[in-house]
N, C-alpha and C positions, 0 to 999 in steps of 0.2 A: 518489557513490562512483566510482570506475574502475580497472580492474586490468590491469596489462600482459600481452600474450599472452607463452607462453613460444616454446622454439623450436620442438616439435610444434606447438603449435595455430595457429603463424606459418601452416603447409601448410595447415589447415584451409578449405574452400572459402566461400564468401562466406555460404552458406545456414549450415555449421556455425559461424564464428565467432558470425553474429544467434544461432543460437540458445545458442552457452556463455554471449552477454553476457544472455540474459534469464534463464537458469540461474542465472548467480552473480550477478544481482541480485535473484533468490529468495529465493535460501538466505544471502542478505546482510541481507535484512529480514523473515527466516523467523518472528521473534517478532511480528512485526504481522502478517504473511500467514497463518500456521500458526493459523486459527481455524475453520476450515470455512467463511467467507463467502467469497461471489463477487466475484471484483475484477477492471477491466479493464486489459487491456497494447495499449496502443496500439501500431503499429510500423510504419514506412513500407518495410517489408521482404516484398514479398508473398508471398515462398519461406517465411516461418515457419508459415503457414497449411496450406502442402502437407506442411510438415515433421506440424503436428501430427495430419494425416488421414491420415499412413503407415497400412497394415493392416498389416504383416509386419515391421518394422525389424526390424534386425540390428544384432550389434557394438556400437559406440560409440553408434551413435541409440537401441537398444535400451535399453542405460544410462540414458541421457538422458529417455527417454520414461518410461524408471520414474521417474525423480528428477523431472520433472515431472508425474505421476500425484498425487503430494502437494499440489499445490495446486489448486486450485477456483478455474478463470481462463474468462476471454473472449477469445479472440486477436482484434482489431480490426487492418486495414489503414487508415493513414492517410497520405494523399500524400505524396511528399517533399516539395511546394512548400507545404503545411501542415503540414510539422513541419519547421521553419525551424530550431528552439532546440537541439534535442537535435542534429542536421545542425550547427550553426554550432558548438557548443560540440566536438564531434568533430573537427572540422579547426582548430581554435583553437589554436594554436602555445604559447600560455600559457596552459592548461586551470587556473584557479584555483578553488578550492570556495569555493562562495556561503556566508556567512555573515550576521550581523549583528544593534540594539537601542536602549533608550530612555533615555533622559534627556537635559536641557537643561543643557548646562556653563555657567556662569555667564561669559559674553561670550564673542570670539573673539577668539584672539590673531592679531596680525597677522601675517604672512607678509616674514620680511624676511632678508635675506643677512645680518645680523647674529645670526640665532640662534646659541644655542651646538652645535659639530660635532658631532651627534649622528647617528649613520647613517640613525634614523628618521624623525628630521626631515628629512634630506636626503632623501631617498628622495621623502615628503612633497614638500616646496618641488618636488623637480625637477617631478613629475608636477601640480601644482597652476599655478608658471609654464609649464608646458607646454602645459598643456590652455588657459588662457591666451591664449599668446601663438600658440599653431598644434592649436586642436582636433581639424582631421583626423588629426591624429598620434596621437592620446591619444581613437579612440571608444567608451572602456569608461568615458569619465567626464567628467562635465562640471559647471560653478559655478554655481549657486544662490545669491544673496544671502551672497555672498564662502565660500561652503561648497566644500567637495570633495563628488562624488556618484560611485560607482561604479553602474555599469550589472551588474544582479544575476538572474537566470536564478530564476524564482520554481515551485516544484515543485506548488504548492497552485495556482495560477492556470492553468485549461485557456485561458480567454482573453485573461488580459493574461501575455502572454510573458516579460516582461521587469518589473522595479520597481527605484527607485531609491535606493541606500541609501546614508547617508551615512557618509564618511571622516574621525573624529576626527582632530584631533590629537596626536599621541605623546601628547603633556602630558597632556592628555584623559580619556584611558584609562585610568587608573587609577581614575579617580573613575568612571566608565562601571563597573566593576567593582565597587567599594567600593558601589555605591548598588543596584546588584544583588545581590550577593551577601553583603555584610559588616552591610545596612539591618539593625537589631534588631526592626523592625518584621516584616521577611522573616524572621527565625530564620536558620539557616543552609540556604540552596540548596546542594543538591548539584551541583557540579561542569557536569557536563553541564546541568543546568536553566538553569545561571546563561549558560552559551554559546549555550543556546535565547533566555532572554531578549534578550541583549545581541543576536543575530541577527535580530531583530523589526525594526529600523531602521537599525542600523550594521555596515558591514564596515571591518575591518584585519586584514593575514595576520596570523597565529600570536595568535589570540583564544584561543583552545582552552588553548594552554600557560601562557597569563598569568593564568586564572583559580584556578590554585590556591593552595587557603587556606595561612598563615602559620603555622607551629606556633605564634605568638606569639596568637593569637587568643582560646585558653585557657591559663589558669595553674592553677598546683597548688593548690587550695580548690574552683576554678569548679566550681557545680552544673549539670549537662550531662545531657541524654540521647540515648541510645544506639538505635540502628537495630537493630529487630527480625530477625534474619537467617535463623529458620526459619518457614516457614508450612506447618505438616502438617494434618491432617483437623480441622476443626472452629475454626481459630485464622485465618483472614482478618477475621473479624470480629472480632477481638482489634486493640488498639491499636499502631499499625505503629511507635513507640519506647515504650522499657523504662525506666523511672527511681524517684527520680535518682538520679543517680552522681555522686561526685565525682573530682576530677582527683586523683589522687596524683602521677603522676611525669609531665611532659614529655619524650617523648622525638625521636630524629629522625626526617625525613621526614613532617610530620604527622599522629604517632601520640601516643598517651596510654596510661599507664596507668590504671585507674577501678576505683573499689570502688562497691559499693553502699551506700544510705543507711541505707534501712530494709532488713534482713537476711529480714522477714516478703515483702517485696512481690515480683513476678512477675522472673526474668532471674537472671544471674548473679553470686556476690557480688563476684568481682575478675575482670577481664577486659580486655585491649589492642582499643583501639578505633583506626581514623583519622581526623583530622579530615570528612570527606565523609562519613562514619556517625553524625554528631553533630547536634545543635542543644542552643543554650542551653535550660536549664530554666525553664519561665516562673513568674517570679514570682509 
């Protein structure tokens, strides 16, 4: 994640920006954090430590210190010449988000000035003859048995820094997607799951926006079920979709309208769903 300061917190002194960016990377992952376990925040910033031993804060720290009171942490100082990643990735001119996933595309097309002028492929080819022909130019990636690899900033890894993930081809990519998220063997992944997946092995920017489903995916008959959308006192352990439904009307943006089958069974009997609240109903 990263958030631009505004033009207040521009003034803010070196000790208060470390401490707003560990603030809003809090309350940015407050649904994993917010459980009462102990987690630690490493930081090569030794002023946060004095910040969190104030006895008396005032004003804005005082704020702060309550909105940090919510979470059950360990402040750890760690060198700056041992936090290399998060340091390198801060002064990085082209800060890009790590993504990436699995699958073997069935051969590799070759890389040739004759492709059709696609911006994506171009894009591709430049950075592929690049890295190529003058790899110091291009050190966020380099070729593996005629592959593209980007150099990818690993969040889960305290001691490998760095892993390296590989760069489909435009053409590629759809099938990268289709086998993640469309397999009927998979049911239907939700959206974000399918960007988790595909982020296991492979990066290409704008992953995120190409995963979403087709309204053409269900038709008007398809038996489908529906994502549970309340859980009150005693229903967690009730089954997380409702069915079945069938599609009555296709509508746009990948929505549906659905009725129910059995009129007797748990859910509601006609109701608008989107496609990312569904899976096929199994036969």
């Amino acid at each position: 994640m990263s958030k631009a300061l505004n033009k207040n917190q521009q003034n803010y002194s070196t000790t208060e920006r470390e401490t707003l960016a560990v603030i809003t990377a809090l309350e940015h992952w407050r649904c994993y954090l917010d459980n009462g376990k102990e987690f630690t925040i490493y930081t090569d910033h030794a002023a946060l430590k004095w910040f969190q031993n104030l006895s008396n804060p005032s004003g804005r720290l005082a704020r702060w210190t309550l909105r940090l009171s919510c979470f059950n942490f360990v402040l750890k100082h760690k060198k700056g010449k041992d936090n290399v990643v998060p340091d390198l990735l801060s002064r990085h001119k082209n800060q890009e988000r790590p993504d990436t996933r699995e699958i073997s595309p069935q051969g590799v097309h070759p890389i040739t000035i004759e492709e059709p002028p696609d911006r994506k492929l171009e894009h591709y080819n430049k950075i592929f003859l690049g890295c190529s022909n003058n790899p110091d130019a291009y050190p966020n990636y380099t070729i593996r048995d005629n592959k593209l690899y980007r150099c990818i900033h690993s969040p889960d890894r305290l001691n490998d820094d760095f892993i390296w993930k590989e760069v489909p081809l435009p053409q590629d990519r759809h099938a990268l997607i289709e086998v993640n998220h469309g397999s009927p063997s998979e049911l239907h992944l939700r959206i974000f799951k399918t960007f988790k997946k595909i982020s296991l092995k492979y990066y290409w920017p704008g992953r995120l926006n190409e995963n979403w489903k087709p309204s053409s995916q269900y038709g008007e008959g398809d038996l489908i079920a529906i994502n549970r959308t309340q859980f009150g006192l005693g229903l967690k352990l009730k089954p997380k979709y409702l069915g079945p439904y069938q599609v009555s009307k296709v509508k746009r943006d990948d929505r549906y309208d659905v009725e129910k089958v059995d009129r007797a069974a748990e859910g509601p009997n006609k109701t608008s769903s989107s496609a990312d609240q569904m899976k096929p109903w199994p036969d």
